[in-house]
C-alpha positions in Angstrom: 0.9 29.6 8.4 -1.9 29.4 10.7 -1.5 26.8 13.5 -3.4 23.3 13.8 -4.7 22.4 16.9 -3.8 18.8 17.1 -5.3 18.3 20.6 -8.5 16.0 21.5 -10.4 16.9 24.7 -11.7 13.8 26.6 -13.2 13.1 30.1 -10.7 11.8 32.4 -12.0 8.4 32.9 -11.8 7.6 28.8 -8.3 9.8 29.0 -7.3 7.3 31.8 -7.8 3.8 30.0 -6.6 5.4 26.8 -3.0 6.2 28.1 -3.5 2.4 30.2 -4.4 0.8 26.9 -2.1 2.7 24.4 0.9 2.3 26.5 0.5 -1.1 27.4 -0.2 -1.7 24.1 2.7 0.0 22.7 5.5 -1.3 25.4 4.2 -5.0 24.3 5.1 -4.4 20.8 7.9 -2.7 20.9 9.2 -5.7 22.8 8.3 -7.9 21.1 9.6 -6.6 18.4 12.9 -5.9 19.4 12.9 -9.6 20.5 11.8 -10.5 17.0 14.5 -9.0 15.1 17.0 -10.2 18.0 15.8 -13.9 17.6 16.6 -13.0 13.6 19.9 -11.5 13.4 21.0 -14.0 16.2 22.3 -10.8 18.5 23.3 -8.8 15.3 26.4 -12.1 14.7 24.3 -13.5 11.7 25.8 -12.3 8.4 23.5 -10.7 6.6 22.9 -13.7 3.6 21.6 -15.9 6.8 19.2 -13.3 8.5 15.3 -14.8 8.5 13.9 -11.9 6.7 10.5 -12.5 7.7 11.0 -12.2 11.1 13.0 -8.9 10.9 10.0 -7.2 8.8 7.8 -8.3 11.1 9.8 -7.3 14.2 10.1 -4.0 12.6 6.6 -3.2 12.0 6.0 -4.3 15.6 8.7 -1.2 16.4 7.0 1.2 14.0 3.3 0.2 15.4 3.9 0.7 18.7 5.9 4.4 18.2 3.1 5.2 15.9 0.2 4.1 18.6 2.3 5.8 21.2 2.9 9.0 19.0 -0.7 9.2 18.5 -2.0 8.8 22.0 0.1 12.3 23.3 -3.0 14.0 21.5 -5.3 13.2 23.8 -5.7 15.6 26.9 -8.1 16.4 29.3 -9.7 19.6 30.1 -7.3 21.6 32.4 -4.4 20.2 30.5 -2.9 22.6 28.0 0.4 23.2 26.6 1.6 26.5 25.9 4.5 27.4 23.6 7.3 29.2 25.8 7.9 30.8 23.1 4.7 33.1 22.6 5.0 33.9 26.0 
């Protein structure tokens, strides 16, 4: 199978305010989405008959957008910045 390069080159300024932005971004909602499906378990004591469900999807998709933003900003490198399998060496 012939590897993908997955990698996106950008200047360092627009490399700088992408990781700001991203991780800012993604700290926020993961957060707040853990404080979401806190406020709707009660602390994980509710049974589960009583838990808001609204809140907990919610609070979960605030968890899987900010991995997903966060998993998708590690693409972006500047030049100089390469990663090299330790393997093929």
């Amino acid at each position: 199978m012939k590897a993908v390069d997955r990698e996106v080159i950008v200047p360092i300024p627009l490399y700088k305010s992408i990781i700001v932005i991203s991780t800012t971004f993604s700290i926020f909602t993961l957060v707040g989405g853990f404080v979401l499906l806190d406020s709707a378990t009660q602390r994980a004591t509710k049974p589960l008959s009583q838990i808001d469900p609204l809140f907990s999807l919610i609070g979960l998709s605030l968890i899987a957008i900010g991995t997903i933003v966060y998993a998708f900003t590690t693409r972006f490198k500047t030049h100089g910045m390469t990663i090299t399998n330790s393997k093929e060496d």
